[in-house]
N, C-alpha and C positions, 0 to 999 in steps of 0.2 A: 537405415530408417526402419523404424518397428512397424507391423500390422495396426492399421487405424483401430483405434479403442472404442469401443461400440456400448459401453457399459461405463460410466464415471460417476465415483462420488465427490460433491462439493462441500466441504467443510464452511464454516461460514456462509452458508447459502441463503440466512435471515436478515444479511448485513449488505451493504453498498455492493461492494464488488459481488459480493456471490451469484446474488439474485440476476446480477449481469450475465454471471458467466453460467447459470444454469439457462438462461432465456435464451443465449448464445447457442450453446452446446445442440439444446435441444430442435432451434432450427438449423441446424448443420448436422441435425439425423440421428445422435448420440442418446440413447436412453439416459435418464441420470436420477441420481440418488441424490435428493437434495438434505443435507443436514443441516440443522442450527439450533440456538435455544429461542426463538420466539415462534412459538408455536402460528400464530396470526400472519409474519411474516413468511412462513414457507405455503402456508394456504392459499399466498398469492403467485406462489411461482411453481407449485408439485401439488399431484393429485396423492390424497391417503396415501398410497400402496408404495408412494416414491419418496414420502417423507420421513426423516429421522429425527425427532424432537428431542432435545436435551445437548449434556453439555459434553467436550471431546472426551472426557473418563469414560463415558457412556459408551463411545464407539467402541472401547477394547470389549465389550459383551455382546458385540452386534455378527451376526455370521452372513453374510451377503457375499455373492459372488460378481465383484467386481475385477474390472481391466485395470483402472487407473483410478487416482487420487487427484483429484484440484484443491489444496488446500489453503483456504483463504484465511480461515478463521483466525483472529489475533485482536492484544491488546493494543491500538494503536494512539496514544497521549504523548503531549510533550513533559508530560508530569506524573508522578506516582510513585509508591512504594516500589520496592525492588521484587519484594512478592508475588503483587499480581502479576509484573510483567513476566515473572519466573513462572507460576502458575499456566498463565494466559496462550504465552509463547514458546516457552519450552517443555515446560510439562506435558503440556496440549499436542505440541508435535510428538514427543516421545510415543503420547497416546496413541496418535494417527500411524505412526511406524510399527506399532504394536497393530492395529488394525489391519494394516496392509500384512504385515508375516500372516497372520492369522489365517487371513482370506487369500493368501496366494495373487497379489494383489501384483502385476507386474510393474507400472509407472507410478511415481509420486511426483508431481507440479505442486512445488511450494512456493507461495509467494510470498520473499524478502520483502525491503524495503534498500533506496538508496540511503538513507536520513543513517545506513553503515558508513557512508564518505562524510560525514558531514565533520567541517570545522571551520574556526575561527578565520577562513582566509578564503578569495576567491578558488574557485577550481574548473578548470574548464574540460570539456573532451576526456571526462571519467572513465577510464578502461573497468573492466569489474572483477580484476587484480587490485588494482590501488585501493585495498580495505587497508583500516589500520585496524587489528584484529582486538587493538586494548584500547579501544576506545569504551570513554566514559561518559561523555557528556549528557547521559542520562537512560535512564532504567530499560527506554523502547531501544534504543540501540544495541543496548551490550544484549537484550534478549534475543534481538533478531540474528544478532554474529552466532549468538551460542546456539539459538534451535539453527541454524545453517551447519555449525560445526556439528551438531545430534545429528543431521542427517548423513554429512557425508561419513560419519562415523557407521552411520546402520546402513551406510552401502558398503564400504569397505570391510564389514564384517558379514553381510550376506543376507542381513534381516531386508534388504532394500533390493528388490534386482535393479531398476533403472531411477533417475535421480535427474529432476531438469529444475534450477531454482529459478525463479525471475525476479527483476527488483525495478517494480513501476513508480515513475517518479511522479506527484504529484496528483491524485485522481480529481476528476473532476468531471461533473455530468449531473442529470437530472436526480434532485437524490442524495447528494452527497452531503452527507453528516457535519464535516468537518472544515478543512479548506476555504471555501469562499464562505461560508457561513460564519466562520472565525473571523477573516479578514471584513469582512460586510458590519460583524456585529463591531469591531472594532472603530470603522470608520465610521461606523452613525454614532459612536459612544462618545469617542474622542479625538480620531484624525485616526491614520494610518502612519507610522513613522515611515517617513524615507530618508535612506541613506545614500550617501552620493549623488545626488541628486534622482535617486533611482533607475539609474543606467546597469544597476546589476543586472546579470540573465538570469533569468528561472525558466526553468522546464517543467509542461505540468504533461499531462496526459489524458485524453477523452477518456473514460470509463468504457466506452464501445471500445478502444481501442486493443485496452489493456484485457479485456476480454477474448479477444481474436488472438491475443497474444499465447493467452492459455492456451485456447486452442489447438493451436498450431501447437505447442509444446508436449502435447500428448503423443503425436506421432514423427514428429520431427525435431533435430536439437544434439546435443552428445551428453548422452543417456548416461553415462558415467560421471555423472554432476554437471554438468555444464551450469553454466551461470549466464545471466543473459540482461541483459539493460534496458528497458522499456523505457519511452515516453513521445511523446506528438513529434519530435524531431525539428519542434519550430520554439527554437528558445527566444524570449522577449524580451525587452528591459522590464523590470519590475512596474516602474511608472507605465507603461503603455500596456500591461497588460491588466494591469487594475483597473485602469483609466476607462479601455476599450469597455468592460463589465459595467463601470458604472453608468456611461453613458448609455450604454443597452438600456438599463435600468432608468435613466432621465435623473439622476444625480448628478451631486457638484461634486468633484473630487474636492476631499479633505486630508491635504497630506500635511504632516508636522517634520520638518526638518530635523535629522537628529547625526550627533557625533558616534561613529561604530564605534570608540573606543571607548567613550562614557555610558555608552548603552550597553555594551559588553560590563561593563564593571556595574553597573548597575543592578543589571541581570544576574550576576554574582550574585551580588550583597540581599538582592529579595529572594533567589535560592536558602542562603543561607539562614536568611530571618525566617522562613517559611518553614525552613525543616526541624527549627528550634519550637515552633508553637505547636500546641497538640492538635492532632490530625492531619499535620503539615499539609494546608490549602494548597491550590495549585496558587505560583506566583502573578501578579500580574506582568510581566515580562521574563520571559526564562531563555536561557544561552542557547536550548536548541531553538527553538520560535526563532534568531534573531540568525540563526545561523542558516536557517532558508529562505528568509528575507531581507537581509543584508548582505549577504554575498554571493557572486554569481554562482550558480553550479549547474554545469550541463554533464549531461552524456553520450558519452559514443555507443553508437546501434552499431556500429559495424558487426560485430562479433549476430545480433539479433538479425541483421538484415542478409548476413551471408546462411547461418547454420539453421533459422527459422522458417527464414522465408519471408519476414517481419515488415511491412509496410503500412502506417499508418491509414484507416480507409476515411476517418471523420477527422475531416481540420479543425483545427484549436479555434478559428473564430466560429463555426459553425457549433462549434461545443460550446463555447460561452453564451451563443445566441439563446440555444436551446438552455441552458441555465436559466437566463435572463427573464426567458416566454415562463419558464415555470416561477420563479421567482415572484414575477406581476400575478400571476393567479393565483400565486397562494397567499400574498399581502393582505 
């Protein structure tokens, strides 16, 4: 175990998660360098002298001496050119490796994504070996394998001294951009599809949680890449976990019955007609969307709860609660 890091910069630290893990950090003692590009959002989490305004190209000219890297920053869509995500996620990490040489920078915490496991078939108890390393099913995935593969690359050649990746399924918390705000604008538009009668599992994760996670991965973990599987460790059926949110909310659930195999082919075919029109829109149904809500996918902590220390402290319905109270206030 390395000497605790007392100095950390956060990449993404204007975005959901960052802002977490810099409000984290700093009550658990850690001075911190908070980065991002919205200038407004880092004025609410770092004082001037701690903030880095702009975008990760920017950091290779930046000279600060820091311990460690929490890197959050990334393009996260179920839709989009191959570009941005190449830009967004790979380039952007390349940049932060270049950051770190520069600065003699000793730990990097990069945070993956599981949506690496993701296919057409249920999957339970996820080791964070079982990647399929060519997977395609869309532009966020093959980016995250590949800035994963950039790093362990810039360890094994020496640009990286120590290397802890993590890959938090599902965030959620007060705040969150995407997620319930998808699934919510969904069900007031039109229904929510459920599949199987929605007995699939899904695993999400509190946003505090996955924060703690980092944490801990700055001075604990196997520094030589280790890889590490995040999330609340309380997997639901889909139906009772949207159910319990809307009722917080004083909604009716609106679920629409649907076939996984006509939705899958479906989801094809609006991919398809999408990428033919110019500016290729995002689809309204697309195969990764259906591939985290239509099929179970859990993961195993063992590996996060032996070499981290890893123990979930905010339960899943206390995090939805807490959604829910912001949610009605901000109606």
């Amino acid at each position: 175990m390395s000497a605790p890091a007392s100095r950390v910069l956060v990449t993404g630290a204007s975005g959901f998660l960052g802002g977490y893990v810099v409000r984290d950090l700093r009550a658990h003692g850690h001075e911190v360098l908070a980065a991002g590009r919205n200038a407004d959002a880092l004025a609410a989490v770092a004082a001037p002298e701690h903030r880095i305004v702009g975008d990760l190209a920017s950091l290779t000219r930046v000279r600060r001496e820091v311990d460690a890297v929490i890197h959050c920053a990334a393009l996260s869509a179920p839709w989009g050119r191959w570009r941005a995500f190449q830009e967004a996620n790979v380039d952007g990490t390349a940049h932060v490796v270049e950051f770190a040489r520069r600065n003699g920078v000793r730990r990097i915490v990069h945070v993956s994504s599981p949506s690496v496991y993701s296919a057409a078939r249920d999957r339970l108890n996820i080791r964070e070996d079982d990647v399929d390393t060519g997977n395609r099913l869309n532009g966020y995935i093959r980016s995250k394998i590949a800035a994963e593969a950039l790093l362990q690359r810039a360890l094994h050649d020496g640009d990286v001294a120590e290397l802890i990746i993590i890959r938090p399924r599902g965030l959620i918390g007060v705040g969150d951009p995407s997620l319930l705000p998808r699934l919510l604008d969904v069900h007031r538009r039109v229904g929510v599809p459920l599949f199987d009668g929605g007995d699939n599992l899904i695993d999400v994760t509190a946003v505090e949680n996955v924060a703690m996670a980092l944490r801990l991965a700055l001075t604990a973990g196997d520094a030589a890449g280790g890889v590490y599987n995040i999330s609340n460790d309380e997997p639901r059926p889909f139906r009772d976990l949207l159910g319990a949110l809307l009722h917080l909310l004083g909604e009716t659930p609106r679920m629409r019955p649907m076939n996984r195999r006509a939705a899958w082919l479906l989801a094809t075919t609006l991919e398809g007609v999408c990428r033919a029109i110019p500016g290729q829109p995002e689809p309204p149904l697309t195969r990764y969307t259906l591939s985290t809500i239509a099929f179970s996918q859990t993961l195993d902590l063992t590996r996060a709860k032996t070499e981290l220390g890893y123990r979930p402290e905010v339960a899943l319905d206390d995090a939805l609660r807490r959604v829910a109270a912001h949610l009605r206030v901000a109606a």
